[in-house]
VOGU-3710 file (C-alpha; in Angstrom, 3 decimals, decimal comma):
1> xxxxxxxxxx> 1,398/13,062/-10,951  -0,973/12,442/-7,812  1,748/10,141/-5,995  2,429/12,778/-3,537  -1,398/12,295/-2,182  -1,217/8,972/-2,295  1,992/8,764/-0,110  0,209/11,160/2,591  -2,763/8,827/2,451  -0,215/5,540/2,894
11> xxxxxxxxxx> 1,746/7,387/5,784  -0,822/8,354/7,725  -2,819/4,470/7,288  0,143/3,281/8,055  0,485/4,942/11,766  -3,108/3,492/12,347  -1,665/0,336/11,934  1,110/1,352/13,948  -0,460/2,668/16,803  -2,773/-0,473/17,207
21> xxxxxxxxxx> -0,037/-3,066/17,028  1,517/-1,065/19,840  -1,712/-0,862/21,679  -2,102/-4,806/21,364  1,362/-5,139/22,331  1,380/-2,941/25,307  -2,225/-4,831/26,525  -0,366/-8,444/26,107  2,292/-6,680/28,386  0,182/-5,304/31,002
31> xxxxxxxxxx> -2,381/-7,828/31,150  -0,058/-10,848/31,687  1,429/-9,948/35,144  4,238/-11,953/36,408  5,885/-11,818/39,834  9,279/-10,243/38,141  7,371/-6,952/36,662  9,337/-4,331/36,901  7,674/-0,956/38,470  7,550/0,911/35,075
41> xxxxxxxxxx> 5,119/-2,323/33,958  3,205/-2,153/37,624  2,797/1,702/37,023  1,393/1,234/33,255  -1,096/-1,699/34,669  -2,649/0,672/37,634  -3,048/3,524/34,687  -4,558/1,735/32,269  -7,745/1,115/31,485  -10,125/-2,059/31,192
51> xxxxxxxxxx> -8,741/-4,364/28,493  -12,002/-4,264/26,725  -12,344/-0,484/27,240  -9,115/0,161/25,929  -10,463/-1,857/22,820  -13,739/0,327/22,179  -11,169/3,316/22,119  -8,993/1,720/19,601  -11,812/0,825/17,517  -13,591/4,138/17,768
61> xxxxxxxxxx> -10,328/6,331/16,882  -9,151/4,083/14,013  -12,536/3,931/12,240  -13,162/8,025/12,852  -9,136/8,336/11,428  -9,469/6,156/8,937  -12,667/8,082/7,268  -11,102/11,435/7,753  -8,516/10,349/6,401  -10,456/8,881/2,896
71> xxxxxxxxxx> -12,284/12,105/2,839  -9,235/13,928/2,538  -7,621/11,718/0,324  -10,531/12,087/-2,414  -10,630/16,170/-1,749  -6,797/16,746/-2,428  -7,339/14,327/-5,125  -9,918/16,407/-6,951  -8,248/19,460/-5,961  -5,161/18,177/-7,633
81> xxxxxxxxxx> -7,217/16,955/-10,378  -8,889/20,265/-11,131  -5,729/22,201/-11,109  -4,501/20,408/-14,320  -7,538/20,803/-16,163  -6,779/23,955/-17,436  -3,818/22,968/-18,800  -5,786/19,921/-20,504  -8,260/22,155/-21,273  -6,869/25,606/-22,593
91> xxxxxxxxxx> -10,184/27,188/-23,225  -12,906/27,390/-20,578  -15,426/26,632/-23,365  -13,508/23,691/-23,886  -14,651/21,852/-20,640  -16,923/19,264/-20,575  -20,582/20,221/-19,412  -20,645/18,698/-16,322  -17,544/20,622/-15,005  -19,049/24,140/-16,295
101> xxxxxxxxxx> -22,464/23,313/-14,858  -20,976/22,010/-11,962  -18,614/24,886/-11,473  -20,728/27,062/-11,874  -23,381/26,509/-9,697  -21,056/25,597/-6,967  -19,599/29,603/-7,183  -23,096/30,735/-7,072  -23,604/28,205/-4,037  -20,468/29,623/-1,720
111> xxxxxxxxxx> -21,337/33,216/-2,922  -24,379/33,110/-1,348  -22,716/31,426/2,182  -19,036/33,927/1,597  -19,510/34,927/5,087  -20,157/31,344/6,878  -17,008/30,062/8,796  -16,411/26,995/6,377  -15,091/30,255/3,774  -13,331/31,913/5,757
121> xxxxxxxxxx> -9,792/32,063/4,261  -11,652/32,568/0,370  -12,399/36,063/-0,637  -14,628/37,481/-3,392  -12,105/37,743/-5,632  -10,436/34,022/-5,530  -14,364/33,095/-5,912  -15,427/34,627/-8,955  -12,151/35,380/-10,713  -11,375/32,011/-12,243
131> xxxxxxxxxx> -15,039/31,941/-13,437  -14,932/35,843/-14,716  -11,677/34,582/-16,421  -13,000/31,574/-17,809  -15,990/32,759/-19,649  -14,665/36,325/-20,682  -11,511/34,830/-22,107  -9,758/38,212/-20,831  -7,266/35,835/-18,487  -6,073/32,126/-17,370
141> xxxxxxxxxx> -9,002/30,186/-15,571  -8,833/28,287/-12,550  -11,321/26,160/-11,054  -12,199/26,927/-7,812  -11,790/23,340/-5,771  -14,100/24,577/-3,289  -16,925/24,235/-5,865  -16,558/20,957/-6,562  -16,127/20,085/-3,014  -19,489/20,926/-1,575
151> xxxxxxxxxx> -21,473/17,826/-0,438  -23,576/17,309/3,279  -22,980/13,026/2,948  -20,703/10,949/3,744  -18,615/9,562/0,761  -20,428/6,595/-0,276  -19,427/4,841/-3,275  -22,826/6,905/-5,091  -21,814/9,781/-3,661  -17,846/9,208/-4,333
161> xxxxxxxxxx> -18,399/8,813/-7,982  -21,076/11,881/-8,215  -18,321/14,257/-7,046  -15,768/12,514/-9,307  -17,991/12,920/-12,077  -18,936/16,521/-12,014  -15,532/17,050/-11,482  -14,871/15,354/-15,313  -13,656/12,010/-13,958  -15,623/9,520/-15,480
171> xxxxxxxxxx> -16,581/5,696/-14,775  -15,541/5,454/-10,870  -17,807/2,606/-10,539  -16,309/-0,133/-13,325  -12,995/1,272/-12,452  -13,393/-0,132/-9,066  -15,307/-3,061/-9,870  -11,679/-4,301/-12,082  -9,274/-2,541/-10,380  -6,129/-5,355/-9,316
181> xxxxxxxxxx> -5,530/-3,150/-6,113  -9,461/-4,063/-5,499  -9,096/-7,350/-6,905  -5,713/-8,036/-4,433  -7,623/-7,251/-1,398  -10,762/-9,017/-2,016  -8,685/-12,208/-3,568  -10,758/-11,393/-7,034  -14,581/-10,475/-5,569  -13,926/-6,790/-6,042
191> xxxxxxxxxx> -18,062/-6,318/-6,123  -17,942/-6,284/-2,370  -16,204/-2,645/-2,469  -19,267/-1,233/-1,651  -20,167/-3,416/1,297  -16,388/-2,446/2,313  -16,816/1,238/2,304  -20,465/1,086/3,515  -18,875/-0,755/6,473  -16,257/1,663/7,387
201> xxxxxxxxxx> -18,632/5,002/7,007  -20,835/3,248/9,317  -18,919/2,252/11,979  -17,515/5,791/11,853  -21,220/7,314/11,986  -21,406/5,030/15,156  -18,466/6,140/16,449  -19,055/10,013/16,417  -22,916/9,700/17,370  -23,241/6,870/19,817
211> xxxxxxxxxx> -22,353/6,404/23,335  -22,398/3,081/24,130  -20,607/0,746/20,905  -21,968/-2,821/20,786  -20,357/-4,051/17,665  -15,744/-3,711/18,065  -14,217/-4,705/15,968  -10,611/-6,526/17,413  -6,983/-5,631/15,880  -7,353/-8,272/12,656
221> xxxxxxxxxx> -10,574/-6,363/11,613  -8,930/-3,121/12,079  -5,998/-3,663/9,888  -7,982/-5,090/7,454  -9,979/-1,927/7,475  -6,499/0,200/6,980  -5,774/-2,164/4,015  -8,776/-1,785/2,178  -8,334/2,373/2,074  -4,718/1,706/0,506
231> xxxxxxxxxx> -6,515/-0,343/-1,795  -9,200/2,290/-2,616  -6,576/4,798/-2,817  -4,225/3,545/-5,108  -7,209/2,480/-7,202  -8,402/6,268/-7,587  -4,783/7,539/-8,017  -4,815/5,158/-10,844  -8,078/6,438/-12,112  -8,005/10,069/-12,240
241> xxxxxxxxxx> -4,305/9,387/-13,524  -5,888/7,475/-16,635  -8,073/10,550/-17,305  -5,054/12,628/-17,297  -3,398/10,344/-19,938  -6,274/10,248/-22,195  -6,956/13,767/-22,415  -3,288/14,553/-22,760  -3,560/11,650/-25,838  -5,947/13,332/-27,411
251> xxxxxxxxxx> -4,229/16,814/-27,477  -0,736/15,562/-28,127  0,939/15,957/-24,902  1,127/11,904/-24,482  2,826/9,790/-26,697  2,705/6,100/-26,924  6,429/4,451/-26,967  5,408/1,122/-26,887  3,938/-2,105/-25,375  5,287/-4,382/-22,903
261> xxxxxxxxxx> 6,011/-7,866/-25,085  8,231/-9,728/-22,078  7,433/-9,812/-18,279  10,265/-11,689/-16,043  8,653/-11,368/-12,610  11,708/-12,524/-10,567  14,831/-10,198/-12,046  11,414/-7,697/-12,312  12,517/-6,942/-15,936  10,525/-6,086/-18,527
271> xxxxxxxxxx> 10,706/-5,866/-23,035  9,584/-2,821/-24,038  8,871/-3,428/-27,881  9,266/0,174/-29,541  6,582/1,946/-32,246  8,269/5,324/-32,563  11,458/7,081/-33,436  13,357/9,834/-32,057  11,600/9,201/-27,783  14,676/9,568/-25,373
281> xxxxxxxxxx> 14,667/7,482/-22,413  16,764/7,254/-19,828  17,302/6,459/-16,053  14,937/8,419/-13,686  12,551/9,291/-17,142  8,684/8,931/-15,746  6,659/6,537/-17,601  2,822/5,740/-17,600  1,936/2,046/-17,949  -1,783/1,370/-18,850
291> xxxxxxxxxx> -4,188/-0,928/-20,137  -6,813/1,574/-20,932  -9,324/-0,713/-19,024  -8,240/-0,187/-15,079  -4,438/-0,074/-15,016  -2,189/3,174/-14,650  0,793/2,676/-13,162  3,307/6,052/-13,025  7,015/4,528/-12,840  10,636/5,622/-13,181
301> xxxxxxxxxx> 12,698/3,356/-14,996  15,590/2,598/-13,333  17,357/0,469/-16,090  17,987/-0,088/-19,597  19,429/-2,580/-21,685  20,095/-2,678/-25,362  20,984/-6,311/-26,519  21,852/-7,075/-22,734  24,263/-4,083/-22,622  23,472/-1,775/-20,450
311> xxxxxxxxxx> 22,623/1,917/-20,865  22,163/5,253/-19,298  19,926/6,777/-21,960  18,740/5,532/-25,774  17,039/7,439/-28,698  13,834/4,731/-30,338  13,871/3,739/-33,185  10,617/1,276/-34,855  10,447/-2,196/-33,507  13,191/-1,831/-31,112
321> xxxxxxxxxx> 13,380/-4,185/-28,472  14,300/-2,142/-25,014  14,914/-4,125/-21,945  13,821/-1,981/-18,531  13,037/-2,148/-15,120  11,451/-0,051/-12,987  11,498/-1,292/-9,344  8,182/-2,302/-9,510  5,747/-5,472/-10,654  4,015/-4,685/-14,135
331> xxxxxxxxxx> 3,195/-7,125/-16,289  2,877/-8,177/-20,218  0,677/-6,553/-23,001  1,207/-2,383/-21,281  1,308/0,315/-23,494  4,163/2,771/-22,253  3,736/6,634/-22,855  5,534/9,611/-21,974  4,310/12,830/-21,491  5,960/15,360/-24,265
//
């Protein structure tokens, strides 16, 4: 549903990590001369930098790339995020309050600024159409992303879950707080995601606005950095996923297969105990696995077994016992649903 944002996200933290292994690697190289160097390693040495110089650099471009790319990350997110809601959502009426209020006043805000540079590629008409739409009922709304997207700070964790919220995704803070990609990184203390976050934002803030950096952080610190944003990530993929599911619960477009009864973690198998009839499911079908607390896994299953025989599709029937796997850890006591 969102997995194509969170891939981008994951590629691009990924090169960060990347580039500075390479850029501790090359140092170790250059920095340890020995009498058989050949002149491609002499060149690099008289070229490069001070080792500690070389350091600041590394420290000041992975914590600038690393924000930018988090801010991006939660902007596609909503923008995503807002461009199902009408289908959740049929009626503009419909919406919650905060999302008219906040949609709303955010076309009012980037009418008045239409001609700064930030707007440049939106004209009048993708600006007030989805609204004029929405309200007269004379066409399909759309929510214009740009309206959500208006804010002057950086994304705190306050800040983070304001724009989540007025964009109708609710409880960003206790999602995080029990989130197991949260829970993973901080080995169970996922209170200090704040700390985490406030960290990163201000060594970036440092980064852009001061000269002379004091505090650098070396290539451990770094990647530890890069692995807290996957974290963060996956845990708001997960969230604004959930919200999806619920809504779609609630107007039929989600129905619940089943729970999870078994969990093998090493053959990564799992017993899908069935409550319905008449729910196909076979390989390559997309399943959501969640808790309703802070769990929402989207999977594929990639195998099913009736009575140990194995199968390429099945129709449900009550109380059937499904065996499936999906390439993935899960774990025992999910609800499965499908999107109909």
């Amino acid at each position: 549903m969102f997995q194509a944002i969170l891939e981008t996200a994951q590629k691009n933290i990924d090169t960060i990590r990347c580039i500075l292994k390479t850029n501790q690697q090359l140092r170790e190289i250059i920095y340890s001369q020995t009498e058989d160097d050949d002149i491609l390693i002499k060149n690099l040495r008289e070229s490069a930098p001070h080792d500690s110089e070389w350091q600041v650099f590394d420290h000041c471009a992975s914590v600038m790339r690393l924000y930018a790319i988090y801010e991006q990350f939660v902007e596609d997110l909503i923008r995503g995020w807002l461009e199902i809601i009408p289908k959740l959502y049929p009626k503009y009426a419909e919406l919650p309050n905060e999302i008219r209020i906040r949609h709303q006043w955010g076309v009012g805000k980037i009418l008045i600024d239409l001609k700064k540079h930030r707007y440049k590629n939106l004209s009048l008409d993708a600006v007030i159409s989805g609204l004029f739409n929405g309200v007269t009922e004379q066409g399909v709304y759309e929510l214009l992303p740009d309206a959500f997207l208006i804010h002057e700070q950086n994304l705190r964790e306050n800040i983070l879950e304001k724009l989540l919220k007025e964009s109708g995704v609710d409880d960003t803070r206790e999602w995080l707080k029990t989130s197991r990609h949260i829970k993973r990184f901080f080995k169970e203390n996922p209170t200090r995601a704040e700390a985490e976050l406030n960290k990163l934002i201000d060594f970036r803030n440092d980064a852009a606005h001061r000269g002379t950096i004091d505090n650098v952080l070396g290539l451990e610190a770094l990647l530890e950095l890069c692995d807290f944003m996957e974290a963060l990530s996956e845990s708001l993929t997960e969230l604004v996923t959930c919200q999806v599911i619920q809504r779609k619960k609630i107007i039929k477009q989600a129905t619940k297969i089943g729970q999870i009864t078994e969990w093998f973690p090493k053959p990564k198998a799992a017993v899908l105990k069935s409550e319905i009839d008449q729910i196909k499911l076979s390989i390559e079908t997309e399943v959501f696995l969640t808790d309703d607390k802070a769990y929402c896994q989207t999977v594929k299953i990639k195998s099913i077994h009736i009575k140990n025989t194995p199968c390429d599709e099945i129709q449900t029937t009550k109380e059937m016992e499904i065996g499936l796997t999906f390439g993935v850890d899960v774990r025992k006591n999910l609800n499965v649903y499908i999107v109909v």
